[in-house]
PyMOL CGO cylinders between C-alpha atoms (Angstrom):
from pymol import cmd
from pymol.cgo import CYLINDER

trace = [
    CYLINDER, -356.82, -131.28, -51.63, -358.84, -131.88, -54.71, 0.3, 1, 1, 1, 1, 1, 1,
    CYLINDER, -358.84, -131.88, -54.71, -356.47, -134.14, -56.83, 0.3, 1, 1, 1, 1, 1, 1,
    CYLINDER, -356.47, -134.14, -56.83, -354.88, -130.99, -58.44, 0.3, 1, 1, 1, 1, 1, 1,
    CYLINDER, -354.88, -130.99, -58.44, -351.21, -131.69, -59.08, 0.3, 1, 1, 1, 1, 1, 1,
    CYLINDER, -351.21, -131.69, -59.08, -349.50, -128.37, -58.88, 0.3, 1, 1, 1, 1, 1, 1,
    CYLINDER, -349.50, -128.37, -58.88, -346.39, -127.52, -56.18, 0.3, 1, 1, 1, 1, 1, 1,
    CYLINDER, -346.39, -127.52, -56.18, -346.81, -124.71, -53.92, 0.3, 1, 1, 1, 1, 1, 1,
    CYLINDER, -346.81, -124.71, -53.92, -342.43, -124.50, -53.67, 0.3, 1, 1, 1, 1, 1, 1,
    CYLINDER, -342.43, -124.50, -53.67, -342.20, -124.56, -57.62, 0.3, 1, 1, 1, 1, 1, 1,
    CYLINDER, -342.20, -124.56, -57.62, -339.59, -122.07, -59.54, 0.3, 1, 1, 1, 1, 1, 1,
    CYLINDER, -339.59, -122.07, -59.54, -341.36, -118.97, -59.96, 0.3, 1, 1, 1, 1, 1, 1,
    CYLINDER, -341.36, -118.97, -59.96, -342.17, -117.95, -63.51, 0.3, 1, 1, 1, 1, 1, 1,
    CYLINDER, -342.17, -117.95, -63.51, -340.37, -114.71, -65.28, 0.3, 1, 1, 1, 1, 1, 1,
    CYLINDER, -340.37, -114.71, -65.28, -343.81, -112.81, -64.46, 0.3, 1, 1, 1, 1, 1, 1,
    CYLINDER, -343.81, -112.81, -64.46, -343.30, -113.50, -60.74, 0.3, 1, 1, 1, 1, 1, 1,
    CYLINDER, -343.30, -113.50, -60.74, -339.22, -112.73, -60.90, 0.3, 1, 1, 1, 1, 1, 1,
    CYLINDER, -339.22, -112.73, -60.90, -338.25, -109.26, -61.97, 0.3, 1, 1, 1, 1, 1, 1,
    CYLINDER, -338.25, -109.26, -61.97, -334.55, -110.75, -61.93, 0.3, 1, 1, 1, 1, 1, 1,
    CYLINDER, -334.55, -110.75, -61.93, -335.30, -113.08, -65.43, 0.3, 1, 1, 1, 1, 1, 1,
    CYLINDER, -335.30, -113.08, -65.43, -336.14, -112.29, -68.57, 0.3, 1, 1, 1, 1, 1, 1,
    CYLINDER, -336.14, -112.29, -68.57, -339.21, -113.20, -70.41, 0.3, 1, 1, 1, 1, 1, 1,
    CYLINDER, -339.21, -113.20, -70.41, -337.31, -116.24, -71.89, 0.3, 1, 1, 1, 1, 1, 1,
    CYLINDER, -337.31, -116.24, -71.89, -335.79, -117.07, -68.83, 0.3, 1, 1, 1, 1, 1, 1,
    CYLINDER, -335.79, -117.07, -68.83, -332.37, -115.97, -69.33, 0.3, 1, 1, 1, 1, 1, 1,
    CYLINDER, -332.37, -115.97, -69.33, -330.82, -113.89, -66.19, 0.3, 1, 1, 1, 1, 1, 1,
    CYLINDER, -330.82, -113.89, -66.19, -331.77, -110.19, -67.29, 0.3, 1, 1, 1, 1, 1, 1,
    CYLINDER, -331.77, -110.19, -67.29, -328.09, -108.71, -66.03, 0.3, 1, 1, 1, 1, 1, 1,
    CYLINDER, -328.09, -108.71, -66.03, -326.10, -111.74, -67.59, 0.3, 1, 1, 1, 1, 1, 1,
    CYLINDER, -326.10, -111.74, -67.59, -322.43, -111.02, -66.64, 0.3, 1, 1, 1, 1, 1, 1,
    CYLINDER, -322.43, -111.02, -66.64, -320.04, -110.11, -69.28, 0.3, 1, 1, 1, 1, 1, 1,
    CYLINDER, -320.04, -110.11, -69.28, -317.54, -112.88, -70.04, 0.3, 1, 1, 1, 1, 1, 1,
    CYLINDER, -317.54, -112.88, -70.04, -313.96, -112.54, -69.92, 0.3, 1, 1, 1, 1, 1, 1,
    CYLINDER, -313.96, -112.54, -69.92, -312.07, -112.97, -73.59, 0.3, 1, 1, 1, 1, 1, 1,
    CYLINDER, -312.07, -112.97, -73.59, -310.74, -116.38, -73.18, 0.3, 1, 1, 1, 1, 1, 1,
    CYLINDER, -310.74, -116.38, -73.18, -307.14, -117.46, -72.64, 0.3, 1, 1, 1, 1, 1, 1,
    CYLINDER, -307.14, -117.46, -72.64, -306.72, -117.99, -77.10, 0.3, 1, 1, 1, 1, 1, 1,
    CYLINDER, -306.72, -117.99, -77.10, -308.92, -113.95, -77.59, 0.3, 1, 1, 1, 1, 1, 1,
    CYLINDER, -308.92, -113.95, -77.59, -305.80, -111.41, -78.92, 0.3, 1, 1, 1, 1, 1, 1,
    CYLINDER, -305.80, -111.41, -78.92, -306.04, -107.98, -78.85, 0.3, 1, 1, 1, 1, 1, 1,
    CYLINDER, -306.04, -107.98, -78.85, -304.20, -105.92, -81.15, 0.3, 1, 1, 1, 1, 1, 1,
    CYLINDER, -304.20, -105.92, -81.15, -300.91, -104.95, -81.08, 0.3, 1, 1, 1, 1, 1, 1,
    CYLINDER, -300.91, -104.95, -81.08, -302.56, -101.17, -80.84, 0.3, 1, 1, 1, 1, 1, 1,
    CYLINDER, -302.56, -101.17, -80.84, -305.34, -101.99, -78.02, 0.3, 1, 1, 1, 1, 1, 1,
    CYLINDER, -305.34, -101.99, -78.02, -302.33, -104.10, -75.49, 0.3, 1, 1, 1, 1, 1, 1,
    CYLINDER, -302.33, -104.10, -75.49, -299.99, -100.68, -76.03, 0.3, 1, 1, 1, 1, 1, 1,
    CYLINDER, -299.99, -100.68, -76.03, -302.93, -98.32, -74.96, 0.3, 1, 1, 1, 1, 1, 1,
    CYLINDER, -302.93, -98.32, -74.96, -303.12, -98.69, -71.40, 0.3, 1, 1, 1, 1, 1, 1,
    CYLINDER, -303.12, -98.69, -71.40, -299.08, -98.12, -71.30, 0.3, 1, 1, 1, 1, 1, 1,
    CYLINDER, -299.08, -98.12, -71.30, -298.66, -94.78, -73.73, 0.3, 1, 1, 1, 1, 1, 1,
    CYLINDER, -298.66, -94.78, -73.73, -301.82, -93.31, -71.55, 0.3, 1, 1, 1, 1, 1, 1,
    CYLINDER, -301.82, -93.31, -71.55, -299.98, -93.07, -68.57, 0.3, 1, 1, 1, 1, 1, 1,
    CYLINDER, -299.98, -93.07, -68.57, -296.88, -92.42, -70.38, 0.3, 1, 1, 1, 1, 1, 1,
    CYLINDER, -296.88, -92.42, -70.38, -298.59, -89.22, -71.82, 0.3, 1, 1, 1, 1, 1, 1,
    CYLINDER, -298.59, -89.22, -71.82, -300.35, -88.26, -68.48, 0.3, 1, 1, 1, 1, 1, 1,
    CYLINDER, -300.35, -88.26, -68.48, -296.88, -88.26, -66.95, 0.3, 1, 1, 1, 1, 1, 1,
    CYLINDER, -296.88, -88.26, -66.95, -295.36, -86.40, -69.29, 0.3, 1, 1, 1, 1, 1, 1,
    CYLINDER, -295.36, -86.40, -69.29, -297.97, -83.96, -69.13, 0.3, 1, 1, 1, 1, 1, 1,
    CYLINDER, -297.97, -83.96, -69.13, -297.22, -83.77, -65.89, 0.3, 1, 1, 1, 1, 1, 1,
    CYLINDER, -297.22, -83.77, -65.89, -293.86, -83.25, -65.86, 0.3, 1, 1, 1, 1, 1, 1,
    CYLINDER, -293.86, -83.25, -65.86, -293.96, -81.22, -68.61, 0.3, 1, 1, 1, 1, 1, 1,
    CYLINDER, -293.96, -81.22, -68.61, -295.81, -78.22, -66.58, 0.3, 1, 1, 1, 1, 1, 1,
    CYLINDER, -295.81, -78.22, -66.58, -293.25, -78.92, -63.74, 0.3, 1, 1, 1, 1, 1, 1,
    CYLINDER, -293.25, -78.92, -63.74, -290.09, -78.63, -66.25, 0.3, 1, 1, 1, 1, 1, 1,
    CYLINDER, -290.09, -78.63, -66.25, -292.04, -75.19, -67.83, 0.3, 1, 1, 1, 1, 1, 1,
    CYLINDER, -292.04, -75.19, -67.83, -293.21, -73.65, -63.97, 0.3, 1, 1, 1, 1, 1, 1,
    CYLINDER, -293.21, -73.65, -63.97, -290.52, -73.45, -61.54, 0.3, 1, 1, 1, 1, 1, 1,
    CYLINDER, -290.52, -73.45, -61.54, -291.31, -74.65, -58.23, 0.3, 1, 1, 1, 1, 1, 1,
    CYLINDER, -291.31, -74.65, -58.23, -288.57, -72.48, -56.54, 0.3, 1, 1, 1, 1, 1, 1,
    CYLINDER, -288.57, -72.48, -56.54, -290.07, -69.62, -57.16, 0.3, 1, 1, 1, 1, 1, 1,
    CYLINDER, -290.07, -69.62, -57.16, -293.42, -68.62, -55.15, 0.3, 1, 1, 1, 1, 1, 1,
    CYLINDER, -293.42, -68.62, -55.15, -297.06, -68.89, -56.30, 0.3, 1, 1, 1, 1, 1, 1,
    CYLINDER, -297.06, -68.89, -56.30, -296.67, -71.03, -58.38, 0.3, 1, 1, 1, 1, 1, 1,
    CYLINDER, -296.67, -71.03, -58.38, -297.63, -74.30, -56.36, 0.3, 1, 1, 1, 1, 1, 1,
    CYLINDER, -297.63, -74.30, -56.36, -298.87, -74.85, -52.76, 0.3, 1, 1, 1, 1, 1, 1,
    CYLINDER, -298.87, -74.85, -52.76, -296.82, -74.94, -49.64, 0.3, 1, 1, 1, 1, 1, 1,
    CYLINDER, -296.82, -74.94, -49.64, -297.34, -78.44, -48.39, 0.3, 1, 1, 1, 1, 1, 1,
    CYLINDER, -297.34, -78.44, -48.39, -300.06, -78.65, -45.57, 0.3, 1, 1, 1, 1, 1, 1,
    CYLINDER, -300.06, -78.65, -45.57, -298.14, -80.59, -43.15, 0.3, 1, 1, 1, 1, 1, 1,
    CYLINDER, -298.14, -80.59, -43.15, -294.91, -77.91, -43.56, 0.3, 1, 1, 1, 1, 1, 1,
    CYLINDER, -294.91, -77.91, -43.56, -297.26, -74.73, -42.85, 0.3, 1, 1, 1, 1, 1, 1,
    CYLINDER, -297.26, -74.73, -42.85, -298.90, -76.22, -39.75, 0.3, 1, 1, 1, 1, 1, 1,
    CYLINDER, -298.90, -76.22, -39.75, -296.29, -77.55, -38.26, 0.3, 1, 1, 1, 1, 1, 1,
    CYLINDER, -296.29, -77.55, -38.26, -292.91, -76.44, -40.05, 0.3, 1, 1, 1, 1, 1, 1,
    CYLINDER, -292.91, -76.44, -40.05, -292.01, -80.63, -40.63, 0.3, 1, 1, 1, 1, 1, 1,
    CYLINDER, -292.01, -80.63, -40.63, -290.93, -81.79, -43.59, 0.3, 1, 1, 1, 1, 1, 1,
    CYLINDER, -290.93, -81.79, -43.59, -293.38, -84.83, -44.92, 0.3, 1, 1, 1, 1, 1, 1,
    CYLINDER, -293.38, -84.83, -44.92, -291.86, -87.32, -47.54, 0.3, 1, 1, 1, 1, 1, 1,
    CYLINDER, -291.86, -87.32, -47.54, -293.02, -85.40, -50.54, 0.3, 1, 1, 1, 1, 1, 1,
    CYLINDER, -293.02, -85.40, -50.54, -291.61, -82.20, -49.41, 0.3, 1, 1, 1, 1, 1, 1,
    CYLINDER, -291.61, -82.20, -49.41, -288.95, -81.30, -52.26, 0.3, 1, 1, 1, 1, 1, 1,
    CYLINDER, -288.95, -81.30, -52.26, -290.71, -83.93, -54.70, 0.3, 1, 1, 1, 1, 1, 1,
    CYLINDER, -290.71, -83.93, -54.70, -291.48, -81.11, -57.24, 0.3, 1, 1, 1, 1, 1, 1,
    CYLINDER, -291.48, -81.11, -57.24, -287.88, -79.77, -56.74, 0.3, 1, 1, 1, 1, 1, 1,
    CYLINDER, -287.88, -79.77, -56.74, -286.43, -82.68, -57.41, 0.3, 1, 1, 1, 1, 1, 1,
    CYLINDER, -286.43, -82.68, -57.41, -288.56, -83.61, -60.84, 0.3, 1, 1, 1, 1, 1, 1,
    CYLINDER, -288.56, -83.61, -60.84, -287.90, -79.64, -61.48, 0.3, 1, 1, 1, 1, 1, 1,
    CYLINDER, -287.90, -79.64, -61.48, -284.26, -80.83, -61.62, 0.3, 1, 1, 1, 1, 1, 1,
    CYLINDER, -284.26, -80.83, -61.62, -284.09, -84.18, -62.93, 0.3, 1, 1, 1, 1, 1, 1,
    CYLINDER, -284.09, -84.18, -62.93, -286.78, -82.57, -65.99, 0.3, 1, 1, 1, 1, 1, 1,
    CYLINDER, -286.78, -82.57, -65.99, -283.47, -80.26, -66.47, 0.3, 1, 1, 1, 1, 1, 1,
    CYLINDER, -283.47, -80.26, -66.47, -281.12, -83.05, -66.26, 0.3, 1, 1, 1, 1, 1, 1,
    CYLINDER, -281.12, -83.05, -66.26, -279.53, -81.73, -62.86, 0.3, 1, 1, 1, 1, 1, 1,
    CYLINDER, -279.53, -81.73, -62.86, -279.63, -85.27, -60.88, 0.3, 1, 1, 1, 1, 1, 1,
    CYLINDER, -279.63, -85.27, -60.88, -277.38, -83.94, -58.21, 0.3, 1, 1, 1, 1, 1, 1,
    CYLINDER, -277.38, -83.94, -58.21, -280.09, -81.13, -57.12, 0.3, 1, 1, 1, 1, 1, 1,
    CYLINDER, -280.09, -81.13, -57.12, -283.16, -83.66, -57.04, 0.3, 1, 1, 1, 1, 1, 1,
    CYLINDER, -283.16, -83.66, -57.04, -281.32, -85.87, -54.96, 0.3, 1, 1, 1, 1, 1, 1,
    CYLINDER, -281.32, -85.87, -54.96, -280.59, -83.09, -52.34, 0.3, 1, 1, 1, 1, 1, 1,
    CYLINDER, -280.59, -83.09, -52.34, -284.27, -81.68, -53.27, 0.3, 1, 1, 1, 1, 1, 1,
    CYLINDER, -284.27, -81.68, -53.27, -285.97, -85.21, -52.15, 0.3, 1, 1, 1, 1, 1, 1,
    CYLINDER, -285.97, -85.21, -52.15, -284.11, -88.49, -52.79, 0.3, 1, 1, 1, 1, 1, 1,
    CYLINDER, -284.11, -88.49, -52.79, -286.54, -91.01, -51.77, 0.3, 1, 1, 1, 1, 1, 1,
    CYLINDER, -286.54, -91.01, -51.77, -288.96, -88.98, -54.68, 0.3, 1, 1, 1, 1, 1, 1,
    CYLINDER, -288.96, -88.98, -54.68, -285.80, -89.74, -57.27, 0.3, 1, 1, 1, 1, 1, 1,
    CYLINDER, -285.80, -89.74, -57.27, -285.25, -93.14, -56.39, 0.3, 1, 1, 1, 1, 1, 1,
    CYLINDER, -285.25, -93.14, -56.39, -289.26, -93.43, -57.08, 0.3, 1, 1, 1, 1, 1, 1,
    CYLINDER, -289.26, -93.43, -57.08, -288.73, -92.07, -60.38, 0.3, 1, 1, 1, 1, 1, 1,
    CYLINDER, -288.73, -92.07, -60.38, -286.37, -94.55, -61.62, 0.3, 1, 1, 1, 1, 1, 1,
    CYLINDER, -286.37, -94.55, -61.62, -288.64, -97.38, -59.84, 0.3, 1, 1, 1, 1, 1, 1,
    CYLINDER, -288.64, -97.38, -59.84, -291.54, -96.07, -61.60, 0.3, 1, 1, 1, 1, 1, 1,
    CYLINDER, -291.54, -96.07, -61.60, -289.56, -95.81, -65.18, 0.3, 1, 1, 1, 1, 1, 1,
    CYLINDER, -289.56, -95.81, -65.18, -288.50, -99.41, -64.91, 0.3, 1, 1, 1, 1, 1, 1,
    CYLINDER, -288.50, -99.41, -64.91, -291.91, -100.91, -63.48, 0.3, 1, 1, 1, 1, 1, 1,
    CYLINDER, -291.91, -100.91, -63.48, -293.33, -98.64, -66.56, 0.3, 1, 1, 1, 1, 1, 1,
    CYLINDER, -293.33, -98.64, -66.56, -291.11, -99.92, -69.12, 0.3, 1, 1, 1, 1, 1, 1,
    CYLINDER, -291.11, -99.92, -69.12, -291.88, -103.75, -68.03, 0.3, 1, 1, 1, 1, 1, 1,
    CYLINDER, -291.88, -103.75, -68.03, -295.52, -103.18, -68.16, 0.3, 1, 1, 1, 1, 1, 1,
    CYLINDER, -295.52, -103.18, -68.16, -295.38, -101.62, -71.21, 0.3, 1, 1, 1, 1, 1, 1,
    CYLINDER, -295.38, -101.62, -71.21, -292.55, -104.05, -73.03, 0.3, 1, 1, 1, 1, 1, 1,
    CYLINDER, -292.55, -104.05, -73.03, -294.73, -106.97, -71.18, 0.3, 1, 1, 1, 1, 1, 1,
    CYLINDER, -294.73, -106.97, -71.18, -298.21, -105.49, -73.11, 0.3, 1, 1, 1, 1, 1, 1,
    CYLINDER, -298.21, -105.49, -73.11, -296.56, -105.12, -76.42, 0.3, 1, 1, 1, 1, 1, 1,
    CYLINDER, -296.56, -105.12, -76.42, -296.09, -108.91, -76.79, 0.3, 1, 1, 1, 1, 1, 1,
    CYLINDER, -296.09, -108.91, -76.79, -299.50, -109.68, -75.40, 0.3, 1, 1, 1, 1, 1, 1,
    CYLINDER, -299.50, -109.68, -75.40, -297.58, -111.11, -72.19, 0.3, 1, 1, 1, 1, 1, 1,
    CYLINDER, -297.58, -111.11, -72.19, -300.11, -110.62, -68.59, 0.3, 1, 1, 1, 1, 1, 1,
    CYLINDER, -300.11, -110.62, -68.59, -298.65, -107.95, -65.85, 0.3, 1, 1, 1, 1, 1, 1,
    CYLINDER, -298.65, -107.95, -65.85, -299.29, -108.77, -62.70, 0.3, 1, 1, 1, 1, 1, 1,
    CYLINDER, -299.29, -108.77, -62.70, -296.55, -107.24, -60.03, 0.3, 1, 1, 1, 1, 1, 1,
    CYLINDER, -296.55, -107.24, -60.03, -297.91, -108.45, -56.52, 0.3, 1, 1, 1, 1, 1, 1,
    CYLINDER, -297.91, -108.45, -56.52, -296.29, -107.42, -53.14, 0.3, 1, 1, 1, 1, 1, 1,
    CYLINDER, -296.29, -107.42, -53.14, -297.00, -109.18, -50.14, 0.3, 1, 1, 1, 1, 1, 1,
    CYLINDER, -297.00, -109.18, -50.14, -297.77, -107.72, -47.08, 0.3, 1, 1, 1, 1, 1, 1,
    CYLINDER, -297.77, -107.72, -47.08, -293.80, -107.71, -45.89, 0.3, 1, 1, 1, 1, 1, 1,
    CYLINDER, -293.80, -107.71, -45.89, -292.71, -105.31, -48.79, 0.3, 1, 1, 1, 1, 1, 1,
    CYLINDER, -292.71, -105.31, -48.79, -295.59, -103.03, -48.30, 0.3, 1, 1, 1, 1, 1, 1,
    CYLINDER, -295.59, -103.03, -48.30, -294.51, -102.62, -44.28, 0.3, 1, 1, 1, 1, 1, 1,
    CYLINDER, -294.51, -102.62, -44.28, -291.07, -102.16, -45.62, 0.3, 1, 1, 1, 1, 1, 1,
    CYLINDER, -291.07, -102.16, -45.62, -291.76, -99.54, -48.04, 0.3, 1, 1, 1, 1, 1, 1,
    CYLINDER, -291.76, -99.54, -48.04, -293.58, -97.97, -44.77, 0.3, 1, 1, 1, 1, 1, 1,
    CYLINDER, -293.58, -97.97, -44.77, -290.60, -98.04, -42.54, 0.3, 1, 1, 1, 1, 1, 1,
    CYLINDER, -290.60, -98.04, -42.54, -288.45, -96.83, -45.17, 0.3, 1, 1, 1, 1, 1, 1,
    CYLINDER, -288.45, -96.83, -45.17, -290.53, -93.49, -45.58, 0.3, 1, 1, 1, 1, 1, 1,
    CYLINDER, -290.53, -93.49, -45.58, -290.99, -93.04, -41.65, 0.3, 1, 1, 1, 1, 1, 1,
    CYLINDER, -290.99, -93.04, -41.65, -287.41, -93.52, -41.57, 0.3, 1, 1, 1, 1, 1, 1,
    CYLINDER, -287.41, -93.52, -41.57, -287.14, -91.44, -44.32, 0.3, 1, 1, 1, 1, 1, 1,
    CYLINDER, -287.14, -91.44, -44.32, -289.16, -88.77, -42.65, 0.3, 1, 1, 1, 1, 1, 1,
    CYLINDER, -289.16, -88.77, -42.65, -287.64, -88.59, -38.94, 0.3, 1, 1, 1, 1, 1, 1,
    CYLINDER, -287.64, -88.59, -38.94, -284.34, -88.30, -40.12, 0.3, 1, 1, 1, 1, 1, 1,
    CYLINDER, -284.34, -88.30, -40.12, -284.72, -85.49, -42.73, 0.3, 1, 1, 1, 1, 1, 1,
    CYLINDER, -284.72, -85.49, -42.73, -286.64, -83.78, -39.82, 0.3, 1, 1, 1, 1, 1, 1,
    CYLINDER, -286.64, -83.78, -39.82, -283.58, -84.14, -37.28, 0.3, 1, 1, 1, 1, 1, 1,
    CYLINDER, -283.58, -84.14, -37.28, -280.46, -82.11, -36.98, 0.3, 1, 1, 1, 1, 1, 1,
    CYLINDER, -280.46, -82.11, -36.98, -278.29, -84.37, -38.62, 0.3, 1, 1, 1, 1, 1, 1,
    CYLINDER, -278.29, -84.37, -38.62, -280.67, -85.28, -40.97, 0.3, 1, 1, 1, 1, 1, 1,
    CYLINDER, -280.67, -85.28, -40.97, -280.61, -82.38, -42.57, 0.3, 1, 1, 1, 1, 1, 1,
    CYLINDER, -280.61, -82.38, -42.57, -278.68, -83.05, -46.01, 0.3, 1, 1, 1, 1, 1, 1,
    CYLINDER, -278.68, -83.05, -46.01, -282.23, -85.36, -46.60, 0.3, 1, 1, 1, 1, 1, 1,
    CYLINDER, -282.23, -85.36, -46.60, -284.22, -81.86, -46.24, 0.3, 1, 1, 1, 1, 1, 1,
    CYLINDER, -284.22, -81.86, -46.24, -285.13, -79.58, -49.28, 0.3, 1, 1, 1, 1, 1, 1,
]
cmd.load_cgo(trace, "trace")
């Protein structure tokens, strides 16, 4: 070597690194998080919850106005026209047809696993939306247990409504 004092294994300079910046900085920084202390408005926390709540009601608005009783209106379920078995939804837009007119008797015979969904989706809804009103963090977590359970519940759900005496759980 000639006495020069440069490294070979130095940092390469933003010329040589397409990933920095000319003044060094990462060029895709990350975005930080608001802090723990950052408040949103009252209007922004609410947002999240009245979005849904107006996509449901959409939704259940078109089911309340089209009857699925009649024919044409809606799809026969896939799994029903191949087969002639009843999957766990079968019924579900009978039953919201009925509980949208306030006949609770007729959606549970329609599909009562959908109505007991209904009411758990009202009240995890509600929390959520109570929760984001006072600036309060949601976080429902299920562990792995309650997830198999809600499986076996709509297998269970399933066979039966598709056996002979079973059949008060069919639509």
């Amino acid at each position: 070597m000639s006495g020069d004092n440069h490294r070979v294994d130095a940092m390469p300079t933003s010329a040589h690194d397409p990933s920095r910046a000319p003044s060094g900085v990462p060029a895709f920084a990350p975005r930080q998080a608001p802090g723990p202390f950052v408040r949103r408005s009252f209007v922004r926390r609410v947002l999240p919850p009245l979005g849904v709540l107006a996509g449901i009601a959409s939704a259940w608005t078109y089911v309340g106005l089209v009857d699925p009783n009649e024919t044409g209106h809606y799809p026969v379920c896939p799994l029903y026209w191949l087969t002639g078995l009843y999957c766990p939804a079968c019924g579900g837009l009978r039953s919201a047809y009925a509980v949208a007119h306030g006949d609770p008797v007729t959606a549970l015979g329609a599909n009562a696993l959908a109505v007991l969904g209904y009411a758990v989706f009202a009240v995890v809804w509600t929390v959520w939306a109570v929760r984001a009103g006072r600036g309060m963090p949601v976080r429902i977590t299920l562990g792995p247990v309650w997830w198999w359970a809600l499986g076996a519940v709509i297998l269970v759900f399933t066979v039966i409504r598709n056996l002979p005496f079973g059949s008060s759980l069919a639509p």
